[in-house]
C-alpha positions as CSV (number, residue, x, y, z in Angstrom):
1,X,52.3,49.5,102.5
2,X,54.7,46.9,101.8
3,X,56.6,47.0,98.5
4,X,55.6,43.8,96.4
5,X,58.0,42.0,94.1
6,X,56.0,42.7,91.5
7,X,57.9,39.7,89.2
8,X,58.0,37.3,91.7
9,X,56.7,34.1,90.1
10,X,56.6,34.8,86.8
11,X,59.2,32.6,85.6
12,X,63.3,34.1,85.0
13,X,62.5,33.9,81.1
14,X,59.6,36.4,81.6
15,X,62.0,38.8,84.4
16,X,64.6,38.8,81.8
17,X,62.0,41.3,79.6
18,X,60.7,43.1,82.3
19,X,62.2,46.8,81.1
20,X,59.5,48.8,79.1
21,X,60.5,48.3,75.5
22,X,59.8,50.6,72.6
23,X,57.6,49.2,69.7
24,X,60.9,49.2,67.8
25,X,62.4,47.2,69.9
26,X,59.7,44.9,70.6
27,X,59.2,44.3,66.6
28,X,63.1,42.7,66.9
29,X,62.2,40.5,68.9
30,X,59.4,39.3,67.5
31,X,59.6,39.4,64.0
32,X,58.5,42.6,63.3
33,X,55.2,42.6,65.1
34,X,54.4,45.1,68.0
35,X,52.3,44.7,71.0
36,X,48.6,46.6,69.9
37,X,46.5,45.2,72.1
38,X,47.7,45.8,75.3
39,X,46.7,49.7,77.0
40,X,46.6,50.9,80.3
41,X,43.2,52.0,81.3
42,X,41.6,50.3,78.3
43,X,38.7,48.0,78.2
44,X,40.4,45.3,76.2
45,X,37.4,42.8,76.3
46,X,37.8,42.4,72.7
47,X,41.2,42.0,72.5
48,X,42.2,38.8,70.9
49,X,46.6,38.7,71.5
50,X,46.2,36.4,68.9
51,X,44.9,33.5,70.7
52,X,41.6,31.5,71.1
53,X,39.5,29.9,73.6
54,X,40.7,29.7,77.6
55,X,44.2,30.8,76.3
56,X,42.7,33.6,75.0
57,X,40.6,34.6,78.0
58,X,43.0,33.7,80.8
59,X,45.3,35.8,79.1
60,X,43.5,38.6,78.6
61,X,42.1,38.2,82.3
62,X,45.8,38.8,83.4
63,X,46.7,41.6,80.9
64,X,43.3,43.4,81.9
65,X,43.7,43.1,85.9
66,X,47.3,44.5,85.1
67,X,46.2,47.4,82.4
68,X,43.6,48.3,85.5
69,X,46.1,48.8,88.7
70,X,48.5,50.2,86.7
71,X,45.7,52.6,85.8
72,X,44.4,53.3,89.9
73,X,48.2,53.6,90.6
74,X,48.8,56.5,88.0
75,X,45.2,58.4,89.5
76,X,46.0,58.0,92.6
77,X,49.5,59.4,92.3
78,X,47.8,62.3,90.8
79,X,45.0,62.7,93.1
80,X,48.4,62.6,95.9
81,X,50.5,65.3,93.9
82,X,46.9,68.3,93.7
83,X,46.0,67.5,97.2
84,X,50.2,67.9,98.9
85,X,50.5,70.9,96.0
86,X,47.5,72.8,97.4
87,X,48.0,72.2,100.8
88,X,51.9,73.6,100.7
89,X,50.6,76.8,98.6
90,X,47.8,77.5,100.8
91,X,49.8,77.1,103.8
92,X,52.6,79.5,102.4
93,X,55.5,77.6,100.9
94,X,57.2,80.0,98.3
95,X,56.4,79.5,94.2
96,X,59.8,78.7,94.2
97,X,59.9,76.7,96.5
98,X,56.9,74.7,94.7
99,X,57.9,75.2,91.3
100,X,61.3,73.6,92.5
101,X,59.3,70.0,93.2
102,X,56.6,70.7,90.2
103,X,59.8,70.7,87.8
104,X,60.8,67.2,89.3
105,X,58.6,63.9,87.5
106,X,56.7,61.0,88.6
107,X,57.1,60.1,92.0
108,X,59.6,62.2,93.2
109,X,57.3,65.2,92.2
110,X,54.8,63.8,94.5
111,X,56.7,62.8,97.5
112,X,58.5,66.4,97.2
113,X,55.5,68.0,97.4
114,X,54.2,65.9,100.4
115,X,57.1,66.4,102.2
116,X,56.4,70.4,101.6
117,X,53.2,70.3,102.6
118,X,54.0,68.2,105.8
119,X,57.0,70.7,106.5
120,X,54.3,73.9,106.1
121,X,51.7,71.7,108.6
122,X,54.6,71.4,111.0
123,X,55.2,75.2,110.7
124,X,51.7,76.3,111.4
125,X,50.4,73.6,113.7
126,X,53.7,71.4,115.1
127,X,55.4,72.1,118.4
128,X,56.6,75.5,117.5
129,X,54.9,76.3,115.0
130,X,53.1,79.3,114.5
131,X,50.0,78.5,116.0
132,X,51.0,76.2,118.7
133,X,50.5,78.5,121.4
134,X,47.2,79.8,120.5
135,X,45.5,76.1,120.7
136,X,45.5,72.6,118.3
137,X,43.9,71.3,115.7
138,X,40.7,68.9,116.0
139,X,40.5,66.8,113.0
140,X,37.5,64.4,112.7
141,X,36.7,62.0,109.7
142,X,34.8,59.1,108.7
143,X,37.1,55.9,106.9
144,X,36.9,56.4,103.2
145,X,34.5,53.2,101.8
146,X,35.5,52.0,98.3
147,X,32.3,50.3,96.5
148,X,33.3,47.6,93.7
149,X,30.8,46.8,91.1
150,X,29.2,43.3,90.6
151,X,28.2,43.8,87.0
152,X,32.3,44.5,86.0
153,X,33.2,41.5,87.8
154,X,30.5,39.6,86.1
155,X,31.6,40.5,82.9
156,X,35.0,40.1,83.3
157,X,34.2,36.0,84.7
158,X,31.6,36.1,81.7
159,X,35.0,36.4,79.4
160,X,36.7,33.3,80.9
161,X,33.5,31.1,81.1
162,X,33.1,28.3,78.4
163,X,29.4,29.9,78.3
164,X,30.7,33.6,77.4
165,X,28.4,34.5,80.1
166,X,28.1,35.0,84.0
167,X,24.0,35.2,85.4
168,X,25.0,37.0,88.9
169,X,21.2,36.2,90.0
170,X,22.2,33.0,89.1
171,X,25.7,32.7,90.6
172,X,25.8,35.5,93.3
173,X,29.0,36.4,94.8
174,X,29.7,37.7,98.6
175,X,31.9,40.9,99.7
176,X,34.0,39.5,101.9
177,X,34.8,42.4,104.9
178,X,32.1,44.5,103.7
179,X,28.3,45.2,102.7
180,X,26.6,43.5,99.5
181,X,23.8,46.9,98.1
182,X,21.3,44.7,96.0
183,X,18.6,45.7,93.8
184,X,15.6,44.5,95.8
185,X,11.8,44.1,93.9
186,X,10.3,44.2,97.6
187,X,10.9,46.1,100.8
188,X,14.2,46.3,102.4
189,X,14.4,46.7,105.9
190,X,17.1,48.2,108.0
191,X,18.8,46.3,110.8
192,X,18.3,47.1,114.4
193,X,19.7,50.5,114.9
194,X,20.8,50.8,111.7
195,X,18.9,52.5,108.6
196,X,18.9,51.8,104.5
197,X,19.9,53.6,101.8
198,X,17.2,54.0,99.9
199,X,14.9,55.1,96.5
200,X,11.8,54.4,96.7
201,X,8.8,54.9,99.5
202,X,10.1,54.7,103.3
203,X,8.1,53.7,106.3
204,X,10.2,55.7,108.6
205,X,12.1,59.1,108.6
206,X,13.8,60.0,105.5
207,X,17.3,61.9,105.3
208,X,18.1,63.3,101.7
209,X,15.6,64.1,99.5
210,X,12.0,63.6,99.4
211,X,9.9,63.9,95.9
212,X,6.2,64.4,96.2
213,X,3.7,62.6,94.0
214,X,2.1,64.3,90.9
215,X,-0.6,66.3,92.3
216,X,0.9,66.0,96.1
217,X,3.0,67.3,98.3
218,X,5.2,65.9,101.5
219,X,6.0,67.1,104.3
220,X,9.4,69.2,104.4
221,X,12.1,70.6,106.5
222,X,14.9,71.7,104.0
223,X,14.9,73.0,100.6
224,X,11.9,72.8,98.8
225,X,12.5,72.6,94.5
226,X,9.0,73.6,93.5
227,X,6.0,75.4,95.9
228,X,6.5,75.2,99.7
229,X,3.0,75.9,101.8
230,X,2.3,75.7,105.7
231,X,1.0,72.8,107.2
232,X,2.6,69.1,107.0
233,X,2.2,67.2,109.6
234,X,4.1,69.4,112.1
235,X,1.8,72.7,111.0
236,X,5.0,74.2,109.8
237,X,4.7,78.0,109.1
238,X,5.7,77.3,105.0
239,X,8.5,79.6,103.7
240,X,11.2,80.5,106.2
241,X,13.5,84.0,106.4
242,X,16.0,82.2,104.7
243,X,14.5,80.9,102.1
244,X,13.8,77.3,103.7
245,X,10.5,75.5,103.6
246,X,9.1,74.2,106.6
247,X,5.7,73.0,105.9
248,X,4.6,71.2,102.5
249,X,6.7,71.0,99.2
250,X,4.9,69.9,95.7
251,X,8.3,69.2,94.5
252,X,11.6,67.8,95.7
253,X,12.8,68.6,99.5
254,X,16.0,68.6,100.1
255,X,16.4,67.9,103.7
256,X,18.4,69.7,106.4
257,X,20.9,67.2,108.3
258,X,18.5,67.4,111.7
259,X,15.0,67.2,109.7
260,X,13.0,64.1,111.3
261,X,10.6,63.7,108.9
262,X,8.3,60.9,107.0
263,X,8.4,60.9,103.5
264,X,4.9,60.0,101.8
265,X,6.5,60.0,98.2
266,X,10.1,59.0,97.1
267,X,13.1,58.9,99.4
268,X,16.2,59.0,97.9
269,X,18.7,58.8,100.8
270,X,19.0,57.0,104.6
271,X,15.7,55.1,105.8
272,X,15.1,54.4,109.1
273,X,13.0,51.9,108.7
274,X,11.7,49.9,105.4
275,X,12.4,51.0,101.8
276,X,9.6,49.7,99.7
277,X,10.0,49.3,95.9
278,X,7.5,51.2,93.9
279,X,5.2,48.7,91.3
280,X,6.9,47.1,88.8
281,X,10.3,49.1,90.0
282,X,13.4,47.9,92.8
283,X,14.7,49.7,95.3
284,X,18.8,49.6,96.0
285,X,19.2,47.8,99.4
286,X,22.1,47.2,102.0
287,X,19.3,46.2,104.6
288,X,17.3,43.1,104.1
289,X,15.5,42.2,101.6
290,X,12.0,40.5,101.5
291,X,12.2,40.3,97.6
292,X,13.9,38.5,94.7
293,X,17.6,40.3,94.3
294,X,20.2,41.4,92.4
295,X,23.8,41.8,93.7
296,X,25.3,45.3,93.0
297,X,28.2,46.6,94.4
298,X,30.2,45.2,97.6
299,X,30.9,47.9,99.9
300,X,33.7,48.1,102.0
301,X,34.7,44.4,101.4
302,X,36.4,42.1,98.7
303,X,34.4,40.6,96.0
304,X,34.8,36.8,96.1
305,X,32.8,33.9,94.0
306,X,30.8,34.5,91.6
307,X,30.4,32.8,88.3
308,X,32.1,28.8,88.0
309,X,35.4,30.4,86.4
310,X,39.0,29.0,87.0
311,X,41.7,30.4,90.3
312,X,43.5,32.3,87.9
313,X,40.4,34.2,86.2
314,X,39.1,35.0,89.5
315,X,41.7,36.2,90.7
316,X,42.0,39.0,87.7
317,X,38.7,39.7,87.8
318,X,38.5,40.7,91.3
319,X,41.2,42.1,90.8
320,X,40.0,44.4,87.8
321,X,36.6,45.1,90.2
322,X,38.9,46.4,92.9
323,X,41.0,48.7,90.6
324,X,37.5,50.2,89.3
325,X,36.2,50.8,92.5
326,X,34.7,53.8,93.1
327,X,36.1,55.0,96.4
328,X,34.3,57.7,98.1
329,X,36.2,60.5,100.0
330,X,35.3,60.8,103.5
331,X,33.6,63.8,104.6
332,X,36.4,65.5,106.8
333,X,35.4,68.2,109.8
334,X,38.6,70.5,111.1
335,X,38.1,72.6,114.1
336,X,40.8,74.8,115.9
337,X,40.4,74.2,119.6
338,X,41.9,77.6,121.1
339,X,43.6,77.7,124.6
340,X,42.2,79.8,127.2
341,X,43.1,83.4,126.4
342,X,43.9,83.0,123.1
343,X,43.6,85.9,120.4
344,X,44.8,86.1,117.1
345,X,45.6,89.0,114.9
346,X,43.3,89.4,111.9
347,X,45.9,88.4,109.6
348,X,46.9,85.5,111.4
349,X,43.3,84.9,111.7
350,X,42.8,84.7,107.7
351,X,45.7,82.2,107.4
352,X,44.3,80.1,110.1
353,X,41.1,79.7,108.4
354,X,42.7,79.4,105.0
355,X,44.8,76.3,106.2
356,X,41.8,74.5,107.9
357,X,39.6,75.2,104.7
358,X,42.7,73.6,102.9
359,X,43.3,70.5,104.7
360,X,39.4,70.0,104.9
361,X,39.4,70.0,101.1
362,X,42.9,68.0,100.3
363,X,43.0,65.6,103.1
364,X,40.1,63.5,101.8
365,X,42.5,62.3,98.6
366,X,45.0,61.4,101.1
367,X,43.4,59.2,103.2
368,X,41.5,57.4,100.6
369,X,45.1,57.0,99.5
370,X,46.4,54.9,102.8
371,X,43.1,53.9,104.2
372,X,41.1,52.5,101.4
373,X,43.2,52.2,97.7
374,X,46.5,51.0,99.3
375,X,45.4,48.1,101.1
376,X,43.2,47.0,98.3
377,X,45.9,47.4,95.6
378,X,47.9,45.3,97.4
379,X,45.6,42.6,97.8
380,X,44.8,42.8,94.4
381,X,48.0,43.2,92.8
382,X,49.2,39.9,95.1
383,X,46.8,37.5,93.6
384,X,47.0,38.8,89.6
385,X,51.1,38.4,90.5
386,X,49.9,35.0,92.1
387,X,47.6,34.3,88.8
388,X,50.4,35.0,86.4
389,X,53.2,33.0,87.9
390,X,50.6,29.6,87.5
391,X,49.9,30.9,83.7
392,X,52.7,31.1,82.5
393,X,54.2,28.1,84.8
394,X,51.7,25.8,83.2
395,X,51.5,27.0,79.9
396,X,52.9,25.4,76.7
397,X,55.6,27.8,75.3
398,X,54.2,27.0,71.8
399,X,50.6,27.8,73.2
400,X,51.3,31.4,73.3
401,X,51.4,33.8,70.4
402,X,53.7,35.8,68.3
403,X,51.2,38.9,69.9
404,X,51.1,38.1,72.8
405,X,55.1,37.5,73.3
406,X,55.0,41.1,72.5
407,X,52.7,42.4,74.8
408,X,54.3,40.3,77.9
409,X,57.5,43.1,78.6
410,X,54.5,46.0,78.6
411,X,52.0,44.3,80.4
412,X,54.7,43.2,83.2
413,X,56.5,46.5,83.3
414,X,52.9,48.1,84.0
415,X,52.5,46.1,87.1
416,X,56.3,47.5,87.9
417,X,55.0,51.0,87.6
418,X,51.6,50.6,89.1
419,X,53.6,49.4,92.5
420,X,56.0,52.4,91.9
421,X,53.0,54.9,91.6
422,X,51.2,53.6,94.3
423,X,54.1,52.9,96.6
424,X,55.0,56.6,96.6
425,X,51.2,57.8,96.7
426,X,50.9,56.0,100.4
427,X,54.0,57.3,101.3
428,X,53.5,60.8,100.5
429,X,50.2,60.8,102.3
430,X,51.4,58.7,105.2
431,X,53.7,61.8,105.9
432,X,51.2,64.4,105.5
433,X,49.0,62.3,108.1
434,X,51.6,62.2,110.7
435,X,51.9,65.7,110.4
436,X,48.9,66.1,111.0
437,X,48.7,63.6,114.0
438,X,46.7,61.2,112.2
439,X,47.4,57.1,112.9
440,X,47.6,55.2,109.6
């Protein structure tokens, strides 16, 4: 990830203040009033900085989109610094060894534990490392998906609209890259090949759970929550040695990950074929639906459009959307491929299986890191940087308040760190990955 000049067309009076300043300090320079308004990780939707209409809201656009990645680039850095800390420990650096980086702050903490980790990887599983002889490592994983929500976006446009609100029915936006999940009142049907997530009844064979009727039961292959019975529509033999159901459940079934099976009540989980929405009820849908919709979350993409709003707001308000995304981590499977003839001692043997139990636990943080949160900050971060440099080139010096002055230093000085933190989150990742033979 390239490192973005964070200031870069703000204006040299604005760079001048950059530096995080004390409250003390800040009330100096403006007359004794202090920045109150402005927090990292708040929701500062009512938030005034002192100002009124569009000044108010493009301003608080801006200072929002910036409290937000300042906020993902402080998680992040943490998610970074337990995943690289438990990997080095469970692949047997020293405690002093750790305690020597733990002792360290911020971002150097982080990358010293990454690099400790990728050192111990090297140890174990590099060209002489411990177990290089015996075989190699098989590491498979699907990209990590982050999902940003429609509803935040709305309300963030609804803020900088001369309406004070934003109708997505009305005004739907697209997700650029990705997939739009709606809220569909009809049937949603999966595209060739492909299946639905769904909750509600499916047409085809449902993976996840399956809730029966009251007074019913559906078929089941899995885990049945309530009475399983024999029969179904494959005459299963009911309760299984190990405590499965294979028959008919009056519950919930949870199913197995090979279960084909129709579900004649609620599916929550993959349909193969058409997710229909129960009376009066909608049904979420990343298929197609045959009803009237609602816009959700884009998946996987960048949420554009929206409500009629100006560059700048749109800009922060995708921009706050991307920062809250809620980014899944991928499921990861490790497998030790051993050479022909290989045997290991039992206690190599235990920490052989405790470092593959590791990395299948701490590399999901990691590659959420590079592969989805990094390139996603720095789209986001470029075009609130962008939104900022026309703000405050346009504005009117006088339009501005006393508050807000005061706020500008923190507010720009959390973009620095945000870059900072999330600069030396990919990095400490990206050389855990290579370590691990993984391409960025």
């Amino acid at each position: 990830m390239k490192h973005i000049g964070i200031y870069a067309g703000l204006g040299a009076a604005l760079i001048g203040s950059v530096a995080m300043i004390g409250c003390d300090e800040a009330s100096k320079a403006t007359g004794g009033l202090c920045c109150e308004d402005f927090e990292v990780g708040a929701d500062m939707s009512g938030a005034s900085f002192g100002l009124e209409g569009q000044m108010q809201a493009r301003f608080r656009a801006f200072a929002q989109a910036m409290g937000d990645l300042s906020a993902v680039g402080a998680a992040t850095l943490g998610d970074v610094e337990v995943s690289c800390m438990n990997l080095a420990k469970d692949m047997g650096a020293t405690d002093a060894d750790i305690k020597a980086e733990l002792d360290k702050s911020g971002s150097a903490k982080v990358t010293g534990l990454c690099t400790l980790a990728a050192a111990q990887i090297e140890g174990m599983f590099g060209t002489s490392g411990e177990f290089s002889a015996q075989g190699s490592l098989d590491i498979q994983f699907t990209p990590p998906v982050c999902s940003a929500s429609v509803s935040a976006q709305a309300d963030c446009q609804g803020g900088c609209s001369a309406s004070a609100e934003c109708d997505v029915q009305a005004n739907p936006p697209t997700c650029e890259g990705g997939k739009m999940e709606v809220s569909c009142s009809g049937s949603c049907t999966a595209e060739a090949g492909a299946s639905v997530q769904c909750e509600g009844g499916c047409t085809g064979t449902c993976s996840g759970s399956c809730t029966a009727d009251v007074g019913a039961t559906v078929d089941c292959q899995g885990k049945c929550d309530g009475t399983c019975t024999a029969g179904g529509s494959a005459n299963g033999s009911g309760i299984q040695a190990d405590g499965s159901c294979d028959g008919q459940c009056d519950g919930t079934c949870e199913m197995s990950a090979d279960a084909q099976v129709q579900c004649s009540g609620t599916c929550k989980g993959e349909c193969s074929a058409s997710c229909e929405a129960e009376a009066g009820a909608s049904v979420k849908c990343d298929g197609e639906c045959s009803g009237s919709v609602e816009p959700l979350k884009c998946e996987g993409g960048e949420l554009k459009g929206g409500c009629d709003v100006d560059a700048d707001c749109e800009a922060n308000c995708s921009a706050s959307a991307s920062a809250k995304a809620e980014c899944h981590p991928p499921a990861v499977n490790v497998v030790f491929q051993a050479s022909a003839g290989a045997s290991l001692e039992a206690d190599a043997q235990m920490r052989l299986n405790a470092a593959i139990g590791s990395i299948k636990a701490n590399l999901p943080n990691l590659l959420v890191a590079v592969q989805a949160r990094g390139q996603a900050f720095v789209t986001a971060l470029g075009a609130t940087v962008n939104s900022g440099g026309s703000f405050f080139a346009n504005a009117d010096p006088g339009d501005l308040s006393v508050q807000a002055v005061a706020c500008i230093p923190g507010i720009l000085a959390a973009g620095g760190t945000a870059v900072d933190n999330m600069q030396a989150s990919v990095d400490a990742s990206v050389s855990v990955l290579g370590a691990l033979n993984i391409n960025n």
